[in-house]
N, C-alpha and C positions, 0 to 999 in steps of 0.2 A: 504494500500500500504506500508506504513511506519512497519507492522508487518512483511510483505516478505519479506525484505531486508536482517531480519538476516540470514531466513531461505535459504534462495538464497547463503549468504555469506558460511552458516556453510556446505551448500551442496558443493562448489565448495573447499573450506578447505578437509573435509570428501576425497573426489576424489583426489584430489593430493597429499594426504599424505599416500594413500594408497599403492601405489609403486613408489611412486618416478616420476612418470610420468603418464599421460594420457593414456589409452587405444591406443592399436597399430591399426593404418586405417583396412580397409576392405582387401588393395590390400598389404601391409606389412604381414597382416593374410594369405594370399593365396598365399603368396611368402615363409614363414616359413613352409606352410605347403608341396607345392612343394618341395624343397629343403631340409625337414625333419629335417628341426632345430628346437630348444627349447632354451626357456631364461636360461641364465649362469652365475653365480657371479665370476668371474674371480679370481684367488688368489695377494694378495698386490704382489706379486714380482713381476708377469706380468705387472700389471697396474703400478706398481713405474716405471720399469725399461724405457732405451731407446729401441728406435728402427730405425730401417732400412727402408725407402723406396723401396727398389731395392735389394734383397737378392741374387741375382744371379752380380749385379755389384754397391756393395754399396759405394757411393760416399760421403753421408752424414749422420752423426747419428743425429735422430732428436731427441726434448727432451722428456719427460716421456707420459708412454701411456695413464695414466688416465688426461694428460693437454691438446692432443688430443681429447680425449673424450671429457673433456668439454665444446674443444672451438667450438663444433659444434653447429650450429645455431637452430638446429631442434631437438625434442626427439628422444633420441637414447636410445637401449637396447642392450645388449649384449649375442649372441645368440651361439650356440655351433651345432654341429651334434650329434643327439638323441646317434649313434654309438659310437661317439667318448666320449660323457655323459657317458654311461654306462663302457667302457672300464677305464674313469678313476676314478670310482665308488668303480672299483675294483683292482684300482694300491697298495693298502697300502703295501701287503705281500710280494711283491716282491722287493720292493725298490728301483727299478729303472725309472730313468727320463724317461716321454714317450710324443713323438709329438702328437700336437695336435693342431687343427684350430678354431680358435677365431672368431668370426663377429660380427663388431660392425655396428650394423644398426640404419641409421638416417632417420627419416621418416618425410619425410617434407608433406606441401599437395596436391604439384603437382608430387612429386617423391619419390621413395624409394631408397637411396644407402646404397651400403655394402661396408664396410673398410673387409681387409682380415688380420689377425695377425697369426702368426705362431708360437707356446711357445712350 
């Protein structure tokens, strides 16, 4: 018994250091795949910056998005539209800023939610 410990310990070390997080649920899997999103490493100026609640009538700027990110309770990953992946795949040569939608999904284990960001 005393011999499986480590190996128990060094399997559970192994698995969360492998990305940051735990495997996404079954129904987070089938939600990505509806909605044709894919995991995104967001660039530092997104994640530094503030943001808005309410873009259409913002009343309050709230503080940076990766403090956001972290104060969620539940593993979250940061997902992109496959479309919109590829489109800024290909932004270098042009030079110009292009919109695009961020999701930061938390996957708790009775639910799935999506934050929506707009950069």
């Amino acid at each position: 018994m005393k011999r499986l410990l480590p190996v128990f310990l060094g399997v559970l070390l192994s698995v969360g250091n492998s990305s940051g997080a735990l495997a996404a649920s079954a129904k987070a899997m089938a939600q990505r795949q509806a909605q044709g999103l894919t995991a995104f490493n967001p660039p530092e100026r997104f994640l530094s910056g503030n943001f808005v609640a309410d873009e259409m009538n913002p009343a309050f700027i709230f503080g940076p998005v990766k403090a956001f990110a972290a104060s969620r309770k539940c593993p979250t990953t940061w997902l992109i539209e496959k479309g919109d992946q590829n489109r800024l795949t290909g932004q270098g040569s042009t030079g110009t800023s292009q919109e695009y939608t961020v999701y930061l999904e938390e996957d708790c284990l009775d639910r799935v939610v999506y934050y929506v960001f707009i950069d």
